[in-house]
NUNU-822830 format. One line per field, with one value per residue: x negated, y, z of N, C-alpha, C, CB in turn. Coordinates in steps of 0.05 Angstrom, whole numbers. Glycine has a CB too. Example, Ala and Ser with C-alpha at 12.3 -4.5 7.8 and 13.67 -1.06 7.14 Angstrom:
n_u	c(-264 | -257) .
n_v	c(-114 | -45) .
n_w	c(156 | 142) .
ca_u	c(-246 | -273) .
ca_v	c(-90 | -21) .
ca_w	c(156 | 143) .
c_u	c(-264 | -258) .
c_v	c(-66 | 1) .
c_w	c(156 | 157) .
cb_u	c(-226 | -282) .
cb_v	c(-89 | -12) .
cb_w	c(181 | 114) .
// end
This chain:
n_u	c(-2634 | -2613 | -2571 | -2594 | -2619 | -2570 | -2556 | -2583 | -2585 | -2529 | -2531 | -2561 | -2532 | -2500 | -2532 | -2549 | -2487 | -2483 | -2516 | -2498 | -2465 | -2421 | -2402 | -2399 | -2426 | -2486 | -2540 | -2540 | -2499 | -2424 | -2374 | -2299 | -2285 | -2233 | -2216 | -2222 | -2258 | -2273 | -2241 | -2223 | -2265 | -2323 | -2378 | -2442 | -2476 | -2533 | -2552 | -2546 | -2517 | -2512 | -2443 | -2436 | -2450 | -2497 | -2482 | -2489 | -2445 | -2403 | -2398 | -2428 | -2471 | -2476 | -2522 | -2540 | -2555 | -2535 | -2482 | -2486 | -2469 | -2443 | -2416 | -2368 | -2342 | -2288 | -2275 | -2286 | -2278) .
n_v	c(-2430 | -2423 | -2379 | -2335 | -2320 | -2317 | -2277 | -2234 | -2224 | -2192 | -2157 | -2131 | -2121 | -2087 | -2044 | -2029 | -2023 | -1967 | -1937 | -1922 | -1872 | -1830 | -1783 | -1749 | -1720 | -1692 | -1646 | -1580 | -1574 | -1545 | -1533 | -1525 | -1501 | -1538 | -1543 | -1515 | -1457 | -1431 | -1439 | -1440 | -1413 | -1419 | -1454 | -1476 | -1535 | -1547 | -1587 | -1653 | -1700 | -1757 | -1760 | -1708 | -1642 | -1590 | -1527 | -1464 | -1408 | -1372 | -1321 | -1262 | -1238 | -1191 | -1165 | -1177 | -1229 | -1292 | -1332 | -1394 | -1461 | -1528 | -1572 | -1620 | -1692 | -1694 | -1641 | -1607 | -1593) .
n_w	c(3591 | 3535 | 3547 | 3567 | 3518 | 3481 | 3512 | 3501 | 3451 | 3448 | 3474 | 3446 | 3392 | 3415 | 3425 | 3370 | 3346 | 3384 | 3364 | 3321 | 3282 | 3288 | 3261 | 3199 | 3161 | 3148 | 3159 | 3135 | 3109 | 3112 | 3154 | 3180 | 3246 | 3286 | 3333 | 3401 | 3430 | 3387 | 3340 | 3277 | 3250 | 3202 | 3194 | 3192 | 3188 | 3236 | 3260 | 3268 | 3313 | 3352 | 3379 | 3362 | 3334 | 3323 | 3303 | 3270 | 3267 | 3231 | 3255 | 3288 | 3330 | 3388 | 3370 | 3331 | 3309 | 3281 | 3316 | 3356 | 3363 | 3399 | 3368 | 3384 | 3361 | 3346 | 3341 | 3289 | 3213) .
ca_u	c(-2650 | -2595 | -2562 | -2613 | -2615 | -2546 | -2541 | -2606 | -2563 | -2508 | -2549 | -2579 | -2515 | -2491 | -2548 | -2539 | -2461 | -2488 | -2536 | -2481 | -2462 | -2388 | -2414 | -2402 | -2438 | -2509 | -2546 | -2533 | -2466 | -2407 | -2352 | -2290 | -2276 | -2208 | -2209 | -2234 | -2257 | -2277 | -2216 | -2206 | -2287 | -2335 | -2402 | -2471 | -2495 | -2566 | -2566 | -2530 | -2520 | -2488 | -2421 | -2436 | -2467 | -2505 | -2478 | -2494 | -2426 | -2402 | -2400 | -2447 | -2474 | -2473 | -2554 | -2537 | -2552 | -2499 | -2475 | -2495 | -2456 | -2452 | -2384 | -2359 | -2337 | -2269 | -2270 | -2292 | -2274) .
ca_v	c(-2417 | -2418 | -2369 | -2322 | -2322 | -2306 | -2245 | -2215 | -2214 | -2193 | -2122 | -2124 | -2113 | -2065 | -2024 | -2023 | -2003 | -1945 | -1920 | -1918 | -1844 | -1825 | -1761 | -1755 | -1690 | -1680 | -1608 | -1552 | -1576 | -1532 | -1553 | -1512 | -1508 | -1542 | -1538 | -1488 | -1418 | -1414 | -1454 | -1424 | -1407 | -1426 | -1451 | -1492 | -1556 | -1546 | -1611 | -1680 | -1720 | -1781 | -1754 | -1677 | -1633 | -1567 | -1508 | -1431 | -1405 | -1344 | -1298 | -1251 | -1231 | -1155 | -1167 | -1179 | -1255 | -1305 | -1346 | -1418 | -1472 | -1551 | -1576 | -1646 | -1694 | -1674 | -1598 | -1592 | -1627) .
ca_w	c(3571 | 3511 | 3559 | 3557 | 3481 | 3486 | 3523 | 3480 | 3421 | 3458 | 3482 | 3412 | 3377 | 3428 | 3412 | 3343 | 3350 | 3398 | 3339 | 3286 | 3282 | 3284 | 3247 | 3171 | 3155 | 3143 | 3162 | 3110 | 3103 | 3122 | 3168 | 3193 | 3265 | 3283 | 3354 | 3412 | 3425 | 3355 | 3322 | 3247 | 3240 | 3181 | 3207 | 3178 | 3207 | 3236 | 3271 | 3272 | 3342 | 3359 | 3377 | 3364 | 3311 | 3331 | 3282 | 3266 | 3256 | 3206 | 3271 | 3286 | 3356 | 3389 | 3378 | 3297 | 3296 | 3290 | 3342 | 3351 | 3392 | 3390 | 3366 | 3394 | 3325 | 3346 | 3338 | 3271 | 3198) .
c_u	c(-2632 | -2579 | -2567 | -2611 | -2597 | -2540 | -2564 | -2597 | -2551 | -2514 | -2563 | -2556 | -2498 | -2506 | -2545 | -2515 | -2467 | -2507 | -2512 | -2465 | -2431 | -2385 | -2412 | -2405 | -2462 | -2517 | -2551 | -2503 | -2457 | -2388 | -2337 | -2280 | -2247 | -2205 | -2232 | -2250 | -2263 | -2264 | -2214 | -2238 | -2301 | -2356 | -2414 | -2475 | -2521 | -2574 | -2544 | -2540 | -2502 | -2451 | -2415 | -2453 | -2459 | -2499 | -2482 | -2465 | -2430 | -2404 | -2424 | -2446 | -2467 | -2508 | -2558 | -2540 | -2529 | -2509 | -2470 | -2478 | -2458 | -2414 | -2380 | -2340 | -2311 | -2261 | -2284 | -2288 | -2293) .
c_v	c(-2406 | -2386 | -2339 | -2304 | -2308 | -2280 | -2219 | -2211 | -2203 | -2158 | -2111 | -2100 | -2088 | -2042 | -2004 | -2010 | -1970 | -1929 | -1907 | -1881 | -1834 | -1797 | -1770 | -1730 | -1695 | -1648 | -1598 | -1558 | -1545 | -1544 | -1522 | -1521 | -1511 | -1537 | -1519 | -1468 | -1408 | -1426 | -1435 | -1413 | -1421 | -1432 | -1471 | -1511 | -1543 | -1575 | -1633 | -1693 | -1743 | -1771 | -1725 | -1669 | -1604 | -1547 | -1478 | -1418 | -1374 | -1324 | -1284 | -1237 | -1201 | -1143 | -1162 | -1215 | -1271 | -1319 | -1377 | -1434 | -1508 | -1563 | -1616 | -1661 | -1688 | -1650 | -1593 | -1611 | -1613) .
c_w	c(3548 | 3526 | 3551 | 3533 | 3475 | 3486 | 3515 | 3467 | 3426 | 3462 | 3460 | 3403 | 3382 | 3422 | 3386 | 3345 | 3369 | 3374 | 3320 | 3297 | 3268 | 3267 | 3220 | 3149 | 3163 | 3151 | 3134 | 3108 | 3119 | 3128 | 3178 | 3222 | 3268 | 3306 | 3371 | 3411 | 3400 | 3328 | 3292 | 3231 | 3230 | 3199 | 3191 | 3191 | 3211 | 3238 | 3270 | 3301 | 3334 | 3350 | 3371 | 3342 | 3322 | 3300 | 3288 | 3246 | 3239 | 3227 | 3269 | 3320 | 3358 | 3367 | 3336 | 3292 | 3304 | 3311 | 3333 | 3371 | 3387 | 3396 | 3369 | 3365 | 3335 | 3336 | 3312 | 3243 | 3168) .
cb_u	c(-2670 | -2568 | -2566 | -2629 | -2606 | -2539 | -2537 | -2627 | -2547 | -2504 | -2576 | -2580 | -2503 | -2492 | -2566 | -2534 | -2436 | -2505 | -2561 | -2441 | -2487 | -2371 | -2441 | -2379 | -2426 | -2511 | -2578 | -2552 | -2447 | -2403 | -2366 | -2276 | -2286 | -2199 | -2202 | -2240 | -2280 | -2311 | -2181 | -2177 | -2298 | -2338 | -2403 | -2500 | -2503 | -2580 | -2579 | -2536 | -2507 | -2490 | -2412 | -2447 | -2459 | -2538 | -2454 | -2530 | -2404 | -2369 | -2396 | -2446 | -2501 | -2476 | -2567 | -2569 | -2575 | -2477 | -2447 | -2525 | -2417 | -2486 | -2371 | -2338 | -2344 | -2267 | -2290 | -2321 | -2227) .
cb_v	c(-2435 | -2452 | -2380 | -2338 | -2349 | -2312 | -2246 | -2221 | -2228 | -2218 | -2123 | -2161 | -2132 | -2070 | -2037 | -2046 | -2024 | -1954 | -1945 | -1956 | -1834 | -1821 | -1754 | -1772 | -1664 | -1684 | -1597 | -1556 | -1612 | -1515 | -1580 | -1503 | -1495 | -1563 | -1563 | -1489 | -1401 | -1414 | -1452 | -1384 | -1399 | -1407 | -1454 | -1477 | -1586 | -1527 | -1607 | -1702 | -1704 | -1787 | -1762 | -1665 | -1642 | -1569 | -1511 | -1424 | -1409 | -1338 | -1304 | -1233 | -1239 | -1139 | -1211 | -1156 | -1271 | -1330 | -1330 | -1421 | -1460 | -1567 | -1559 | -1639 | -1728 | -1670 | -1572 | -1579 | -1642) .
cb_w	c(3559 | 3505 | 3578 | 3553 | 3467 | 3506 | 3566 | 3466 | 3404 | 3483 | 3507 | 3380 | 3375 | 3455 | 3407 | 3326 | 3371 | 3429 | 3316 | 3278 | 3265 | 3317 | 3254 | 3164 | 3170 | 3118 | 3183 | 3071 | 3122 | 3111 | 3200 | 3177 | 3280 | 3274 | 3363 | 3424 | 3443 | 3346 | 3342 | 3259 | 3251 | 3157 | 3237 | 3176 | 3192 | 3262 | 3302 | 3245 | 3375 | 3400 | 3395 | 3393 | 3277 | 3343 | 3273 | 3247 | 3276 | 3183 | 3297 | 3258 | 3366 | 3439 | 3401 | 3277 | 3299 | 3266 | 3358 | 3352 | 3397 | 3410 | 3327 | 3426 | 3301 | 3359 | 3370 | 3278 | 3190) .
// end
């Protein structure tokens, strides 16, 4: 039984550490891209993820709206 007990906490805490958000940007912010295809470009948070945050960069499509992509916490500071 103690056992049990144990390995509940054990998947608890794991949980928890899986929630915590390696992200330290909020949406509206601005972040510059540091790494790939759009390395050196200005862009907006829309969205916060776990390990990723969805942005609407300074580009601009053929169409006229900008261009949206989802930057890995790596590639952007």
């Amino acid at each position: 039984m103690a056992d049990q007990g144990a390995n509940k906490e054990s998947s608890e805490n794991k949980g928890n550490k899986e929630k915590e958000s390696l992200i330290k940007v909020e949406a509206g912010e601005n972040v510059e891209v540091i790494k790939g295809e759009f390395k050196g470009s200005k862009a907006e948070v829309i969205a916060v993820y776990t390990n990723s945050i969805a942005v609407e960069l300074d580009k601009k499509l053929s169409d006229g709206s900008k261009a949206r992509t989802v930057l890995h916490h790596t590639e952007f500071k």
